[in-house]
C-alpha positions in Angstrom: 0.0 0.0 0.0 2.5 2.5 1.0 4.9 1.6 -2.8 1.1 2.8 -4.6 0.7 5.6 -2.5 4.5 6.5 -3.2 4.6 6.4 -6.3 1.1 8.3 -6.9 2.6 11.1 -5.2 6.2 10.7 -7.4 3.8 10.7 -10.4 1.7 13.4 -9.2 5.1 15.6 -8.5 6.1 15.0 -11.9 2.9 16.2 -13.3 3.2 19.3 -11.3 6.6 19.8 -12.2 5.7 19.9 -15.7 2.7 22.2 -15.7 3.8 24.2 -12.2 5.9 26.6 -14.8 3.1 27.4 -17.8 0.7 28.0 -14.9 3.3 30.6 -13.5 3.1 32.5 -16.9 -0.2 32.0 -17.7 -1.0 33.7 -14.4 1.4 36.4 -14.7 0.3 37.3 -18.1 -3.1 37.4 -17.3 -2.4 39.8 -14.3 -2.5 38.0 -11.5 1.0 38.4 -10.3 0.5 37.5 -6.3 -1.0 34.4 -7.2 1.9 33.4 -9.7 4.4 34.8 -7.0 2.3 32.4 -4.5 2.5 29.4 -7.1 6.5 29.9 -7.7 7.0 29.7 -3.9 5.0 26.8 -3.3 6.5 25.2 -6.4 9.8 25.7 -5.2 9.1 24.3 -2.3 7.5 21.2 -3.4 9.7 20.4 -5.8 13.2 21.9 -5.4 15.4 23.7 -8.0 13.8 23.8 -11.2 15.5 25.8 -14.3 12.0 26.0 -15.9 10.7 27.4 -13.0 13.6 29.8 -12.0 13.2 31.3 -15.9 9.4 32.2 -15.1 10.0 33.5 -12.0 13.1 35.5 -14.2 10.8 36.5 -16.7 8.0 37.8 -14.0 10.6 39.7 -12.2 11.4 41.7 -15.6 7.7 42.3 -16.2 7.5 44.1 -12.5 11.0 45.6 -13.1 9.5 47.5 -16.3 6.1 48.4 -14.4 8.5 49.6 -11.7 10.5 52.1 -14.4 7.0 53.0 -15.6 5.2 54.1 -12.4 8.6 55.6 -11.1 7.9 57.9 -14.5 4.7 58.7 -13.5 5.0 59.7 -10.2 2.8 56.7 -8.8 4.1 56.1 -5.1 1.7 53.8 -4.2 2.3 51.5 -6.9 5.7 51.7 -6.9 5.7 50.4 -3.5 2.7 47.6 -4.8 5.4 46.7 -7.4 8.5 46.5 -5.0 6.7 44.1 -2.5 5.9 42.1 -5.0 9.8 41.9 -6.2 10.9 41.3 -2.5 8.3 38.3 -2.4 9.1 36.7 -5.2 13.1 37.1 -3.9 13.4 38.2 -1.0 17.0 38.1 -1.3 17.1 40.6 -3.9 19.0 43.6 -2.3 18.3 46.5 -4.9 14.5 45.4 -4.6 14.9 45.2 -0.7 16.5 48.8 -0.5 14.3 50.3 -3.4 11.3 49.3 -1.2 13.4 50.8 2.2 13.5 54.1 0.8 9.9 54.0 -0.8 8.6 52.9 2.9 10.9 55.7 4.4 9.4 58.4 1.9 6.1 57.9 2.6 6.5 57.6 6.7 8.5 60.9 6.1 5.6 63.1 3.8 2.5 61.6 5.6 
């Protein structure tokens, strides 16, 4: 009983390995970036280093880094900050995204 149940979970593991990635994109490109930041973690999690996985979360990471360049244009404060949480969730290691969001956090506790 416990070999089935074993090797259900290996093949359901594989499966999600597999599709984990396109559902990354698919949910990035339609918008819903905390959910695909959400999906990335717990994929990484389940299943380890993946290179398919690490060049969604890549290509996610550009699409906020250009939304980042575009609201700092505008002027838009609050999503700016929006933008730069989202960059320190999906790596939290990521020390220009860290201190970006610092000085964002800063300003606004300084002009409110």
């Amino acid at each position: 009983l416990d070999a089935r149940i074993d090797a259900e979970v290996q093949r359901y593991l594989l499966i999600a390995g597999r599709g984990g990635p396109k559902q990354v994109r698919s949910l990035a490109e339609s918008g819903d970036e905390d959910g695909a930041i959400e999906l990335a973690s717990k994929l990484q999690d389940l299943l380890g280093p993946s290179e398919r996985l690490d060049r969604e979360r890549a290509r996610l990471r550009r699409a906020l880094r250009i939304r980042l360049k575009e609201q700092a244009a505008a002027g838009e404060v609050a999503e700016r900050e929006a933008i730069l949480q989202k960059l320190v969730r999906l790596d939290p290691v990521d020390a220009s995204a860290v201190r970006q969001l610092a000085v964002e956090l800063m300003r606004r506790a300084r002009f409110e």
